[in-house]
C-alpha positions as CSV (number, residue, x, y, z in Angstrom):
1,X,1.4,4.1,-12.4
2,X,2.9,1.0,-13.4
3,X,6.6,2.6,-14.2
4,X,6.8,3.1,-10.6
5,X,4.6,0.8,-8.8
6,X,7.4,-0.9,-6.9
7,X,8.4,2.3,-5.5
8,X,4.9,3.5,-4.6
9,X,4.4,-0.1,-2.4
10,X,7.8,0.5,-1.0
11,X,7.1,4.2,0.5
12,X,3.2,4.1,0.4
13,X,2.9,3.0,4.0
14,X,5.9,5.0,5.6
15,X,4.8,8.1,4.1
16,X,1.2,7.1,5.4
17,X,3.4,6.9,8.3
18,X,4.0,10.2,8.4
19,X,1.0,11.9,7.9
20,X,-0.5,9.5,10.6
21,X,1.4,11.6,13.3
22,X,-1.2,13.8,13.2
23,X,-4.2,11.9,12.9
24,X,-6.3,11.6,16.3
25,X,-5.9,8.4,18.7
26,X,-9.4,7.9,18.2
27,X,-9.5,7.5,14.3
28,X,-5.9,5.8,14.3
29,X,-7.2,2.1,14.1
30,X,-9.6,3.3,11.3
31,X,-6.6,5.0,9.7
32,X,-4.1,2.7,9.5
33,X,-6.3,-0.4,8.7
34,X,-7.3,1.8,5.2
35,X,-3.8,2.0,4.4
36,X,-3.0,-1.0,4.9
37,X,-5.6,-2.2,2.5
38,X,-4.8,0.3,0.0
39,X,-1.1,-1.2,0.3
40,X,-2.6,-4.7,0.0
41,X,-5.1,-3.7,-3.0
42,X,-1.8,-2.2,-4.5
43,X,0.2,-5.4,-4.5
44,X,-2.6,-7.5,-6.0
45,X,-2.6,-4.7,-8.9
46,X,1.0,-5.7,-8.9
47,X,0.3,-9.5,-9.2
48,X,-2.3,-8.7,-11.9
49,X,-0.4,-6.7,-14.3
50,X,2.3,-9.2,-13.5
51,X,3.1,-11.5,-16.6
52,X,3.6,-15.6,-15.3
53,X,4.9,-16.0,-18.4
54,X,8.0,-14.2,-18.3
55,X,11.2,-15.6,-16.0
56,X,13.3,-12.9,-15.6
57,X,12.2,-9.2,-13.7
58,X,9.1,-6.6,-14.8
59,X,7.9,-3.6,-13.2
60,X,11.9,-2.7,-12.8
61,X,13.3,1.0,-11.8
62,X,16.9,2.5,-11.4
63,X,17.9,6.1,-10.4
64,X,21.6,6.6,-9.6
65,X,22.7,7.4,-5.9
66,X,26.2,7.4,-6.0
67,X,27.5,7.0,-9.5
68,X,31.2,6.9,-9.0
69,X,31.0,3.6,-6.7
70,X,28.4,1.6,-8.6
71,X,24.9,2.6,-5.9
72,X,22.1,2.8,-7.9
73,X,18.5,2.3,-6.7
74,X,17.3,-0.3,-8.5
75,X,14.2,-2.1,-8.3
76,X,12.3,-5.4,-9.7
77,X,10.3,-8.6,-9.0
78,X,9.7,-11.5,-10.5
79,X,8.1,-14.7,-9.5
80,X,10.5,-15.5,-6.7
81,X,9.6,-12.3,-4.6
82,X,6.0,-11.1,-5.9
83,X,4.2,-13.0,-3.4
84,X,6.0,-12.5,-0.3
85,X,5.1,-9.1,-1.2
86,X,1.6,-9.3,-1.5
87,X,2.2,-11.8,1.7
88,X,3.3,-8.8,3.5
89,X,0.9,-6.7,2.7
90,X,-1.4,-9.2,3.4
91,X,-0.3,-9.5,6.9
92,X,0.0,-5.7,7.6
93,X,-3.1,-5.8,6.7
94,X,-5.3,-8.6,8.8
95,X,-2.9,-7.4,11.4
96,X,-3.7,-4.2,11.8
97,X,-7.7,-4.7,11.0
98,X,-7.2,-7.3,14.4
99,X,-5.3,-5.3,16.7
100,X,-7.3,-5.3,20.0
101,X,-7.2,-2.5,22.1
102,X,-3.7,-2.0,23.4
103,X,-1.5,1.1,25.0
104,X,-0.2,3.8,22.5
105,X,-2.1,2.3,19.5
106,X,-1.4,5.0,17.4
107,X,2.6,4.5,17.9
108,X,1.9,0.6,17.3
109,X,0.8,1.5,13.9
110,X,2.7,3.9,12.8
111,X,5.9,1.6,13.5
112,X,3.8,-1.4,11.8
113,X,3.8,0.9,8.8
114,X,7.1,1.9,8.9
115,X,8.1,-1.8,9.4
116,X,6.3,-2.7,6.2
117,X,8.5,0.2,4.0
118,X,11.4,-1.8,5.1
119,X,10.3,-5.3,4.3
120,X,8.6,-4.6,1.0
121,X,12.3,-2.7,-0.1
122,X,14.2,-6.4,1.0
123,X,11.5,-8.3,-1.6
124,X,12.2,-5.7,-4.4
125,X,15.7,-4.2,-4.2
126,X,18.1,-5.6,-6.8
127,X,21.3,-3.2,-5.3
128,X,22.8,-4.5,-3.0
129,X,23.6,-1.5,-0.9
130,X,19.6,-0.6,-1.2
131,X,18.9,-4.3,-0.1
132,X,21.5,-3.6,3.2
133,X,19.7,-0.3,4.4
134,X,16.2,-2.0,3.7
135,X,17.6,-5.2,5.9
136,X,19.0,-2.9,8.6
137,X,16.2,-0.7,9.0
138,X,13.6,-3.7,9.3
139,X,15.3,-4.3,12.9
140,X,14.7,-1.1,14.3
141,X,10.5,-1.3,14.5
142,X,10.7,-4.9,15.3
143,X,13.3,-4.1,18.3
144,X,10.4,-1.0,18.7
145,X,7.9,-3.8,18.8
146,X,9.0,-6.2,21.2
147,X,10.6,-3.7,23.6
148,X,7.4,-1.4,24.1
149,X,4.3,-3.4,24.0
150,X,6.2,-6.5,24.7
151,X,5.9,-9.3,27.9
152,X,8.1,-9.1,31.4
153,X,11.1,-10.3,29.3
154,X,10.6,-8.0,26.4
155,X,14.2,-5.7,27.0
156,X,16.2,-8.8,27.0
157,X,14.3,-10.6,24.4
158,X,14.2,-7.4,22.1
159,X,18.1,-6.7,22.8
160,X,19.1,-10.5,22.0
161,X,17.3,-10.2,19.0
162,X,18.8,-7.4,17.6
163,X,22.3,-8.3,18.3
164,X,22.1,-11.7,16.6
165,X,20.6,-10.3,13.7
166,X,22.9,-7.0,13.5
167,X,26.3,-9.6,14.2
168,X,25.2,-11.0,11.3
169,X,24.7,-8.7,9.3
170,X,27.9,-6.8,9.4
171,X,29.2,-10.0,8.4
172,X,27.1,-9.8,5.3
173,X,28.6,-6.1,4.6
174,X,32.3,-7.3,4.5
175,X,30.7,-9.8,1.6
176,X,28.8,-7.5,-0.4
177,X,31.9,-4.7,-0.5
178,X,34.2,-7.8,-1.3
179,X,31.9,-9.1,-4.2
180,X,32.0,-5.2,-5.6
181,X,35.7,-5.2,-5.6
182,X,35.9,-8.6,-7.5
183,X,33.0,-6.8,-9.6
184,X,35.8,-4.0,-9.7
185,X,38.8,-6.2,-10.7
186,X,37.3,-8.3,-13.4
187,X,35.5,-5.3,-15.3
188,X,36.8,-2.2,-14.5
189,X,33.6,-0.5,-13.5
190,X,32.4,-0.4,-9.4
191,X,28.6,-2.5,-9.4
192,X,26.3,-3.2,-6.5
193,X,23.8,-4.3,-8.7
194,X,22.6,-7.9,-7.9
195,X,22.2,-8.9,-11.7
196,X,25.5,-7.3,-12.7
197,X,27.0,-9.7,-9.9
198,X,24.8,-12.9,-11.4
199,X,27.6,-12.5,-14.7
200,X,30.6,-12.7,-12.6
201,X,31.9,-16.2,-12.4
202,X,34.4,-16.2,-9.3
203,X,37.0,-19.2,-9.7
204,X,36.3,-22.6,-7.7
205,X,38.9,-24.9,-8.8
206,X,40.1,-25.5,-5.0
207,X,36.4,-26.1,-3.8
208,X,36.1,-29.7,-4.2
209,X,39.3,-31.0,-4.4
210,X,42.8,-29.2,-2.8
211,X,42.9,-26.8,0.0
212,X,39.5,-25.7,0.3
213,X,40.5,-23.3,3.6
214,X,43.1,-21.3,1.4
215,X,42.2,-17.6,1.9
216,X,42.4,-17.2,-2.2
217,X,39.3,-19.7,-2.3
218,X,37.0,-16.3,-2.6
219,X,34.0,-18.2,-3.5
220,X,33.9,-20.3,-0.2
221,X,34.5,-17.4,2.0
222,X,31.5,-14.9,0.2
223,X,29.8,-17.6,0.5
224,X,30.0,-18.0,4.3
225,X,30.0,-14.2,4.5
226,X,26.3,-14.1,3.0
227,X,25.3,-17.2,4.9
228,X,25.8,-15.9,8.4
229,X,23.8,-13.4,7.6
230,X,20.9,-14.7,6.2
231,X,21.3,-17.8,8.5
232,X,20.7,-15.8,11.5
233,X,17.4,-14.1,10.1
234,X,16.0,-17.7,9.0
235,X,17.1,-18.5,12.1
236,X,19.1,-21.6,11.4
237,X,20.5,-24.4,14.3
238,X,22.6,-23.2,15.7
239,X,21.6,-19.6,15.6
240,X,17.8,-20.1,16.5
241,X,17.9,-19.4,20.2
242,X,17.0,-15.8,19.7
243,X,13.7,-16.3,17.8
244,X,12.0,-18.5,20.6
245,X,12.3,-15.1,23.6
246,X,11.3,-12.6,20.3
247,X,8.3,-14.8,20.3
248,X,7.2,-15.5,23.7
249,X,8.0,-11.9,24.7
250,X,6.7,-9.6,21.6
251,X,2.9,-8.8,21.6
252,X,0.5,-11.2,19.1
253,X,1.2,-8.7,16.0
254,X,5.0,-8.6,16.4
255,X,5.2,-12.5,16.4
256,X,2.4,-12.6,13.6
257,X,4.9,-10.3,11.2
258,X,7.9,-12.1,12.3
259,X,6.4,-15.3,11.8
260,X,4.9,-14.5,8.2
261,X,7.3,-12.6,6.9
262,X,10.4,-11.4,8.6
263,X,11.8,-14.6,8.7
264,X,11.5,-14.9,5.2
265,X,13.8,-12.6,4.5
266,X,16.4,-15.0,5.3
267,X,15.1,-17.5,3.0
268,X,14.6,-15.2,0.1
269,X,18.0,-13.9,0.1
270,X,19.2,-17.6,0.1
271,X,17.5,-17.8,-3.4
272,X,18.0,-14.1,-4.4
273,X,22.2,-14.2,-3.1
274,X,23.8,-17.2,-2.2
275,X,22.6,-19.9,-4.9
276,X,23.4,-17.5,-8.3
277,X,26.4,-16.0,-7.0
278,X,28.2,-19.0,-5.6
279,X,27.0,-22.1,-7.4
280,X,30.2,-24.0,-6.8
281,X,30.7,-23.1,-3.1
282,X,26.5,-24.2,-2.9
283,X,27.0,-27.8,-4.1
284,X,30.4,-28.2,-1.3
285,X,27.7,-26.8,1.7
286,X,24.8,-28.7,0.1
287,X,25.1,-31.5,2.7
288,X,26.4,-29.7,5.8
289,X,23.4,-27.2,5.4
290,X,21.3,-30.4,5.2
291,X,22.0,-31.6,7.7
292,X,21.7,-28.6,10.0
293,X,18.5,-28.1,8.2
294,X,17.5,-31.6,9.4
295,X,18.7,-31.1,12.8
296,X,16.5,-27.8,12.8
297,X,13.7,-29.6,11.8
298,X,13.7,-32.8,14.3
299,X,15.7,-31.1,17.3
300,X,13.0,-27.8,17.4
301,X,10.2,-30.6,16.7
302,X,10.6,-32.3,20.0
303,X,11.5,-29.2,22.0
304,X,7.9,-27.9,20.9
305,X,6.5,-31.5,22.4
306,X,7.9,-30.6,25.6
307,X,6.7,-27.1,25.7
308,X,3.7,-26.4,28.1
309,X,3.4,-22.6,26.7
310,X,0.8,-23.0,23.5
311,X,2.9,-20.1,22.0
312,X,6.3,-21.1,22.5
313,X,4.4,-24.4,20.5
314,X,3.8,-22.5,17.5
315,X,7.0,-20.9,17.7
316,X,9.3,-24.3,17.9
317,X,7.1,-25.2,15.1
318,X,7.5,-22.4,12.7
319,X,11.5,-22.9,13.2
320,X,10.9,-26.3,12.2
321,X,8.9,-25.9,9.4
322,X,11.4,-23.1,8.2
323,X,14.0,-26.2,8.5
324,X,12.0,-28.1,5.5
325,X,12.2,-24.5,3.6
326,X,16.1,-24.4,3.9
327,X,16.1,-28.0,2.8
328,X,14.5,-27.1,-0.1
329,X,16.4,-24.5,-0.9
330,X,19.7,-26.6,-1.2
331,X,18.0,-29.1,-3.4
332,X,19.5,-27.3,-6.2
333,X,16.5,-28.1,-8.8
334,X,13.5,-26.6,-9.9
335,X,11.2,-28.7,-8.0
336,X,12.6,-27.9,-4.5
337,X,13.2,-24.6,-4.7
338,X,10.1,-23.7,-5.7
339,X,8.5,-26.0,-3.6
340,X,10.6,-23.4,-1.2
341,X,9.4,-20.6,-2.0
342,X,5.9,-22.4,-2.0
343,X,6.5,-23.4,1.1
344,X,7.2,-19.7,2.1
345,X,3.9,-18.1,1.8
346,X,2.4,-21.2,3.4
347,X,4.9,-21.2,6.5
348,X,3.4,-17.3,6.6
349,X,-0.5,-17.8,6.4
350,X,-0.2,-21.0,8.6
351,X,2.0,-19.4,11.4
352,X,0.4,-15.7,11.3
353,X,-2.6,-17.5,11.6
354,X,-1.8,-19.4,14.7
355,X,-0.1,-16.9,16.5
356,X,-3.1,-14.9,15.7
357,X,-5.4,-17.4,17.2
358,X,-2.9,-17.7,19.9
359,X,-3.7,-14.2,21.0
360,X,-7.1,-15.0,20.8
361,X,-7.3,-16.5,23.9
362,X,-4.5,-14.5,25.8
363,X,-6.7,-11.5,25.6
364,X,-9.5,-13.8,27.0
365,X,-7.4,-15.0,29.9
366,X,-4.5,-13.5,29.9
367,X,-2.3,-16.6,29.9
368,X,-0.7,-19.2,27.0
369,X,-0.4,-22.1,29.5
370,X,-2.2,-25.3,28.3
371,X,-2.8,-26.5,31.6
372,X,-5.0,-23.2,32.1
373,X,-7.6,-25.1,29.2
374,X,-9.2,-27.6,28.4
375,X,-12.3,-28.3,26.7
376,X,-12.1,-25.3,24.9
377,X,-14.3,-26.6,22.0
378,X,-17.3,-26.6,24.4
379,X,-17.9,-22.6,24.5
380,X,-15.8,-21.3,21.5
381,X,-16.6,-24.2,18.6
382,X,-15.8,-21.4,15.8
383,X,-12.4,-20.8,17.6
384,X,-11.8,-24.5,18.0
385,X,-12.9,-25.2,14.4
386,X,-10.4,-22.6,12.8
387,X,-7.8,-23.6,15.1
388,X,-8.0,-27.4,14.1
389,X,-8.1,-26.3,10.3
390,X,-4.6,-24.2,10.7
391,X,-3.3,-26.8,12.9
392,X,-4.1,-29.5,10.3
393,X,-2.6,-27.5,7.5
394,X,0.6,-26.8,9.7
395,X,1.3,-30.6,10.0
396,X,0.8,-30.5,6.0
397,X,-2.4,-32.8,5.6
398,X,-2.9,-33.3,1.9
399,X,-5.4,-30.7,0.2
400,X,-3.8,-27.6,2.6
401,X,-1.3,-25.3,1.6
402,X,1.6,-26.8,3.6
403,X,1.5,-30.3,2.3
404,X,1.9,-28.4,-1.7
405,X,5.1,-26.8,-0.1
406,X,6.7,-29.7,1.7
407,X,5.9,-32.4,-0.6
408,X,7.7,-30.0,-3.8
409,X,10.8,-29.6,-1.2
410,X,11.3,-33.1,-0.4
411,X,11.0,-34.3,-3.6
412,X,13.4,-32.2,-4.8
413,X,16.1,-33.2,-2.1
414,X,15.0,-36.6,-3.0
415,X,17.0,-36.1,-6.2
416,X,20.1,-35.2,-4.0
417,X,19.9,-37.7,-0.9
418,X,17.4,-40.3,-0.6
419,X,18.9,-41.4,2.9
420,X,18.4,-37.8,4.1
421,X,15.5,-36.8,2.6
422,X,13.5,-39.6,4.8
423,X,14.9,-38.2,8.0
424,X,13.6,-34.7,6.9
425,X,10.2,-36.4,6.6
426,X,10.0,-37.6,10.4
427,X,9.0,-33.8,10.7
428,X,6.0,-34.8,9.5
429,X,5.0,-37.4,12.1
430,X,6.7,-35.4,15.3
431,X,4.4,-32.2,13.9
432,X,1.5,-34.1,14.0
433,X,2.5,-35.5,17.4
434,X,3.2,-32.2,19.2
435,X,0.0,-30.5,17.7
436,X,-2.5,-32.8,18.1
437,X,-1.4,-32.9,21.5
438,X,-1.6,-29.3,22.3
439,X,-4.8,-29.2,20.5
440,X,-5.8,-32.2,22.8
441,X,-4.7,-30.5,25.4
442,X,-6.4,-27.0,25.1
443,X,-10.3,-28.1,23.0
444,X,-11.3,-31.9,23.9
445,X,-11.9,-33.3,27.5
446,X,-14.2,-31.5,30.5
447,X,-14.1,-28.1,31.0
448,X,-13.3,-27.8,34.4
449,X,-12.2,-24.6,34.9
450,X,-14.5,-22.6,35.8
451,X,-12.7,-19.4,34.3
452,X,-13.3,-20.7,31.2
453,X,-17.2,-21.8,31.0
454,X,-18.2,-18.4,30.1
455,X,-15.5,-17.0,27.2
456,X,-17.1,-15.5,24.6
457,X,-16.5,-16.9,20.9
458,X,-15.1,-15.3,17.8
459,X,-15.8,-11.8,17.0
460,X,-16.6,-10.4,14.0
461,X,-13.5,-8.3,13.8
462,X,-11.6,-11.8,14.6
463,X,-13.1,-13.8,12.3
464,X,-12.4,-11.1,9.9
465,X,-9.5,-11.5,10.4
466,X,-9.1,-15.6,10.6
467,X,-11.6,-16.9,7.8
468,X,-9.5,-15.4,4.8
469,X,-6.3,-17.2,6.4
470,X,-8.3,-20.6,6.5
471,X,-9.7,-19.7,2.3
472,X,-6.0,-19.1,1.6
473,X,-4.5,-22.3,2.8
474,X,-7.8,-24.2,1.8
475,X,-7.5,-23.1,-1.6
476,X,-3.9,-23.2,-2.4
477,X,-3.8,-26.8,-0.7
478,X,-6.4,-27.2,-3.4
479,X,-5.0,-25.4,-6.7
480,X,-1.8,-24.2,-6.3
481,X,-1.2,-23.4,-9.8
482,X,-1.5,-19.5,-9.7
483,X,1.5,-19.2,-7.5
484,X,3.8,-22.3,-8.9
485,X,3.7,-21.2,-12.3
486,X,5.4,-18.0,-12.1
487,X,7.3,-19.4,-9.4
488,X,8.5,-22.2,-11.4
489,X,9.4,-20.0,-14.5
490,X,11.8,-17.9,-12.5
491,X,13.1,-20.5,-10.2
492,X,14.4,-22.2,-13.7
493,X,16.1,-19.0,-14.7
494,X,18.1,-19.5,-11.5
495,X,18.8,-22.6,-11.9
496,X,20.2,-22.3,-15.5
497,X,22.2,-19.6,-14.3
498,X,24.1,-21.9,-11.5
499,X,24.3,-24.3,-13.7
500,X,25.8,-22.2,-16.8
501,X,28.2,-20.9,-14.0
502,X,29.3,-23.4,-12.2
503,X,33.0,-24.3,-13.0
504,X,33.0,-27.9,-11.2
505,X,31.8,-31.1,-12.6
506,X,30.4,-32.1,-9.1
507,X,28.5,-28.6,-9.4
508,X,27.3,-29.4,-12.8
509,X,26.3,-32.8,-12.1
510,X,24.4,-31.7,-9.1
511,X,22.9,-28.7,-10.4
512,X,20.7,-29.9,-13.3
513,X,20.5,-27.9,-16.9
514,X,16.7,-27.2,-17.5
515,X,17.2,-27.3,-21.3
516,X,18.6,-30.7,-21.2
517,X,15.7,-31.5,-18.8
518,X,13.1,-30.2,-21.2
519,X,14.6,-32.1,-24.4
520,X,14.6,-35.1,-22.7
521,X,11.3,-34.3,-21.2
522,X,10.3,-34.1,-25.5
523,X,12.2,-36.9,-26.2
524,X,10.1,-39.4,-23.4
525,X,6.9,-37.8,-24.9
526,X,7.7,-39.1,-28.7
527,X,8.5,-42.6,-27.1
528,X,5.2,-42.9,-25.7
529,X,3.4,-41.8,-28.4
């Protein structure tokens, strides 16, 4: 079962999919929430039989497609994408178990099912052909999503959304076909394979110093051609304006998956693309992404203070929070891209947890207005509790699975930009503001509205959902060892890479070599003995 594990988590649930057409309306909520947990017990047999150990990928498949131009299906993980895929499973799962009684259930699931095929295939495809189609198809159930069970706006929500992300991604095509002609040139033989790509060393000598905007500076421009791409789905400032209407408009589980792991896609391919294949043109964007990383994070921080809608809240906050993971990203060492990726899963159970609980209280009274509440915390204390734990651990207080995330990412940064690295940290202080507000706002004073003096609590089938979200970001607050090990391990591979390719002295003094690190890490230790 192993040899083809990664294809069995891939097409599991749209094959499930499938057979669900003919199961009855009745039994479909039953239906789909078991194969969603079979999905989810599959990845953790995936994370067991993983070894932490190793750097580079396990568990990896190929079977040729179309030999004569290099497309191969090829599949693997490692430590950089094996828990955004038990993330999504994760997700698919709670979110499928908590789905409240809705119109054409049984289409909702099977296109959550579907959706889940196409987001598991992003995480593990290592062609990158395979990785396009997986991309691709990921927007049509989402645009499904948000245009059939979505709000009043959902058509012009759902459309915006797909056109930004599609724009960008034909972008990202003309890069990929360009990167398998320069694959072409230098060997000989047509590749899409991502690790045949991570050996070809594209020339930078114009990158740092010359004309940089000559159109034979290939590096530069692939590297822009990926970025739009990828920066779209993240969604980076200036590109953000779609995610905010996809949010307020899609129904709670369509924000929950976009939230926890659709937006991650753009992140991962950051790691998985850009860094390995353009380590020269990485260090010359370093700061400009920076800084539009730090924009993201303080502009989207004070446009959440100023929101009066408790989603659109959470939403300006997860784009914010997904500002510190970009940051990270482009600190070029080992601590702040893991503390990245960290920061990944914990963007995903903190903001699919809110948007969950968020949708909590719509169904109760059918509005996300904070001026409808108030005093919330004297008829629903669970909901009150659980919503100050995920609110706490969204702001990143120490001993929650944020703060592990944001503290590695800043610290890593730190190493590039002290100046800008404190800026990044206001986030911080403007999160706390803007959520202790709303939470002010919405659980603490009188309850005068008399609408509200008789909501019913949690449910069992909500707190079923909520309680392993708050264990999750309790414990890896706690002891986030599990997932930083193997993360770490892998995220040093990459980094050796960039720096073994880099052709720049800027890029090799930025990027650091982890077996220079590690002998003088040895030679500190003998001192102090």
């Amino acid at each position: 079962m192993l040899d083809h594990i990664l294809s069995i988590l891939i097409f599991f649930p749209a094959l499930a999919g499938i057979f669900g057409l003919g199961v009855a309306k009745d039994s479909m909520r039953a239906y789909g929430t078991a194969v969603a947990f079979i999905e989810f017990a599959l990845s953790l047999f995936l994370w067991f039989s993983f070894d932490p150990t190793v750097s580079g990928m396990q568990f990896m498949e190929e079977l040729p497609l179309v030999p004569a131009f290099g497309i191969n299906y090829i599949l693997g993980v490692d430590g950089i994408s094996l828990f955004i895929v038990v993330l999504a499973a994760f997700f698919t799962f709670i979110g499928i178990a908590s789905l409240s009684d809705t119109k054409n259930i049984k289409n909702l699931i099977i296109t959550l099912l579907f959706l889940q095929m196409t987001m598991v295939g992003v995480f593990l495809a290592l062609d990158a052909i395979v990785f396009y189609l997986f991309w691709e198809l990921s927007l049509v159930p989402m645009l499904y999503i948000i245009g059939a069970w979505g709000g009043p706006k959902r058509i012009y929500a759902s459309v915006k959304f797909f056109l930004y992300t599609f724009t960008g991604s034909l972008v990202m095509l003309v890069g990929i076909l360009f990167m398998a002609y320069f694959y072409y040139q230098a060997t000989g033989v047509w590749s899409f394979a991502i690790l045949d790509w991570y050996r070809l060393i594209l020339p930078a000598e114009d990158l740092l110093t010359g004309d940089i905007w000559h159109m034979g500076n290939y590096q530069m421009w692939l590297f822009l051609a990926f970025f739009m791409g990828f920066a779209i789905k993240v969604p980076m400032f200036p590109f953000h304006t779609w995610l905010p209407y996809a949010h307020g408009q899609a129904p709670t589980i369509g924000s929950v998956i976009l939230a926890a792991i659709l937006l991650k896609m753009g992140t991962y391919a950051l790691i998985r693309f850009l860094l390995p294949l353009f380590p020269d043109a990485s260090v010359m964007f370093m700061f400009p992404i920076a800084i539009l990383a730090i924009i993201m994070i303080i502009y989207t921080a004070m446009v959440a203070y100023a929101q009066e809608d408790v989603k659109q809240v959470v939403a300006y906050s997860s784009v914010s929070h997904m500002g510190v993971i970009v940051l990270g990203t482009f600190a070029l060492n080992v601590e702040g891209i893991s503390g990245s990726i960290f920061l990944m899963i914990g963007h995903g159970v903190v903001s699919g947890a809110l948007f969950l609980l968020v949708g909590v209280i719509y169904d109760r009274r059918d509005t996300k207005m904070m001026k409808d509440f108030g005093g919330l915390a004297h008829v629903m204390p669970r909901y009150a509790t659980i919503f100050g734990i995920m609110m706490m651990a969204s702001v990143g207080l120490p001993l929650t699975i944020n703060f592990v995330g944001e503290f590695l990412s800043l610290l890593g940064f730190y190493q590039q930009s002290h100046i800008l690295t404190i800026f990044a940290g206001t986030a911080i202080i403007v999160g706390a503001i803007y959520m202790l507000s709303a939470y002010k706002k919405m659980f603490f004073g009188e309850l005068t509205n008399e609408k509200n003096k008789n909501l019913p609590d949690l449910n069992k089938r909500e707190l079923f959902a909520l309680v392993p979200l708050v264990v999750v970001a309790i414990w890896l607050g706690i002891y986030p060892k599990p997932l930083l090990t193997p993360i770490s391990n892998s995220v040093e591979s990459v980094v050796q890479l960039m720096h073994d390719k880099a052709t720049t002295d800027e890029a090799k003094r930025r990027i650091p070599s982890i077996a220079q690190e590690i002998i003088i890490t040895k030679t500190s230790t003998k001192e102090m003995h």
